[in-house]
C-alpha positions in Angstrom: -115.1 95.4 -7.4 -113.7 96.1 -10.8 -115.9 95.0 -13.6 -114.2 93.1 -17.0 -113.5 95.1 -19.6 -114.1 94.8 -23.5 -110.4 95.6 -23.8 -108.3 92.5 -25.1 -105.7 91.5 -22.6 -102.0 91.6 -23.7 -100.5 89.1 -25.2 -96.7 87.6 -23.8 -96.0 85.7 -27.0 -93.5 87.4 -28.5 -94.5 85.8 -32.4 -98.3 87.1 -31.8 -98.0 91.1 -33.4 -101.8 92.4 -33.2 -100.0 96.2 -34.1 -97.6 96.9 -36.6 -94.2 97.3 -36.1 -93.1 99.8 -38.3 -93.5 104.1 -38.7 -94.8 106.2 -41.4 -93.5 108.8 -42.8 -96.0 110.9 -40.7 -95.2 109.1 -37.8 -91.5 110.3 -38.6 -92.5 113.9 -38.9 -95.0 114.0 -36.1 -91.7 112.3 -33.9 -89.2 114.9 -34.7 -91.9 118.0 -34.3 -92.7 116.8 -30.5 -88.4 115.9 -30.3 -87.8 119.7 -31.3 -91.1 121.4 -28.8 -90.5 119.0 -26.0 -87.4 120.5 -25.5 -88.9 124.0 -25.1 -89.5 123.1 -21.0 -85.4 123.7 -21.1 -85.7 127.5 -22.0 -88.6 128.1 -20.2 -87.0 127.0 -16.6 -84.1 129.6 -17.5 -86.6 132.1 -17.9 -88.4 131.5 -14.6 -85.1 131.3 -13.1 -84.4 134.9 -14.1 -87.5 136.5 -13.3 -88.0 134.3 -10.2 -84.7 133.8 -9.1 -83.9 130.5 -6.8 -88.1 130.4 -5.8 -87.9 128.6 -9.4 -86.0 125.6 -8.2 -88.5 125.1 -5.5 -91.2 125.1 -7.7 -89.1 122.5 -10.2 -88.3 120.2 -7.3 -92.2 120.7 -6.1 -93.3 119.7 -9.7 -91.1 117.2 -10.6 -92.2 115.5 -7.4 -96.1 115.9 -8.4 -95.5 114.2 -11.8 -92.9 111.5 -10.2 -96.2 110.4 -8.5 -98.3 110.5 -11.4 -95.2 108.1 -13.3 -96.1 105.6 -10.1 -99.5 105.8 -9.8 -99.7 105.2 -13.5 -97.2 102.4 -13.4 -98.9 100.5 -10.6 -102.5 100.8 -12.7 -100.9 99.3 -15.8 -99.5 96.5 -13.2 -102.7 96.0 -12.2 -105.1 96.4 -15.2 -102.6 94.9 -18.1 -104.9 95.7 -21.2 -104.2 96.9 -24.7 -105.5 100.7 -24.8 -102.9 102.1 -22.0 -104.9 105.0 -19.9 -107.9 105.1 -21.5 -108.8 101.0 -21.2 -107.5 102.2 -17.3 -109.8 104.4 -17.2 -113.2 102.9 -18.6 -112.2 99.9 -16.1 -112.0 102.4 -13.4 -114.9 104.2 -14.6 -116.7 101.0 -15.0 -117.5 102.0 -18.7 
């Protein structure tokens, strides 16, 4: 039984905007800083791929199927629990917080 949360459901109106729409200048920054160390995960699998030779790919195909299941099982809770707050309202519903 999932209890109702505090969380304000999402809106489908299109003309209702309870966020802004715009980015800051620090949102800008803070953007291009996680554009330029998200692509770091690129260098490190050609590392592991010389030191660890093809057990590497094994261990990218192993991981990339643990976080493809993350992706659904997060997908399927948003589905089910459409609240502003993403994870965390999941969460407290879950938690029944």
């Amino acid at each position: 039984m999932v209890k109702e949360s505090h969380v304000s459901p999402v809106s489908l109106d299109p003309d209702v905007a309870p966020y802004r729409r715009e980015l800051t200048f620090w949102d800008l920054v803070f953007v291009s800083i996680t554009g330029v160390v998200g692509s770091g995960w690129l260098f490190g699998s050609y590392n592991a791929a010389k030191i660890a030779g093809p057990a590497s790919l094994i261990a990218w195909v192993i991981g990339g199927i643990v976080v493809l299941l993350g992706a659904l099982i997060n997908g399927e809770l948003v589905g089910m629990f459409p609240r502003a707050g993403g994870l965390c309202a999941i969460l407290c519903i879950l938690m029944d917080r």
